[in-house]
C-alpha positions, 0 to 999 in steps of 0.5 A: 478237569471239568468245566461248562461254558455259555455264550452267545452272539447277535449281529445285525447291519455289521454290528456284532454284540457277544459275550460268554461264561466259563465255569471251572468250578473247583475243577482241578483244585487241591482238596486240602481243607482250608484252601481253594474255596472259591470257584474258578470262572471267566467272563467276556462280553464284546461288541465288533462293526464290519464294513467291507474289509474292516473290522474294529471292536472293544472287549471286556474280560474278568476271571477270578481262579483261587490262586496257586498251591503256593500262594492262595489267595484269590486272583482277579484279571481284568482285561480292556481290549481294542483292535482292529483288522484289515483283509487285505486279499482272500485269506491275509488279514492283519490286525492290530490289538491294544490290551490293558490288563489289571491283575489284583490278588488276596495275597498280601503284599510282603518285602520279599516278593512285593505287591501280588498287583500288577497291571499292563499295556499289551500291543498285539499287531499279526498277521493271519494267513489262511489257505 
């Protein structure tokens, strides 16, 4: 595996805004001719506020990968995200998160094995403990 990633994040007043870009170039991939032409990256960008002990913020991803040895064909992931976190004490946090996920692929759809699209809602609520 080979790979690079960039990102960066400036803050100010509680406000935070961020983002990051991670090649993989055809790192990893199958050498055969024909397949796997197109690089694998992801990208990110974000903004969060902090007042006191919440934090709340959005965040957009998007990663295209060529697809699998068997099933190529280019897949895309789109990812919306909101949550927020409360510190409750020193070290206990807890946080909720809400996902909406979209998945698009260059396979075509067939009756066997469907519409390679999908999509999906994702609650995340945990519950960080550090000591």
């Amino acid at each position: 595996m080979n790979a690079w990633q960039l990102g960066a994040q400036v803050g100010y007043a509680g406000f935070a805004v961020g983002g990051s870009y991670t090649s993989f170039g055809k790192s990893g991939q199958n050498k055969r001719p024909g397949f796997f032409a197109d690089d694998m990256y992801n990208w990110t960008a974000g903004v969060q506020y902090t007042a006191g002990a919440i934090v709340v913020g959005a965040n957009y991803k998007y990663g295209v990968d060529p697809g699998s040895m068997l099933d190529p064909g280019s897949r895309r992931v789109t990812a919306y995200e909101v949550g927020a976190g409360y510190t409750v004490a020193s070290g206990l946090t807890v946080n909720a998160q809400y996902d909406y996920v979209l998945s698009n692929s260059d396979r075509p759809e067939t009756a066997a094995t469907g519409s390679p699209d999908d999509k999906a809602h994702v609650i995340v609520l945990r519950t960080v403990l550090a000591f």
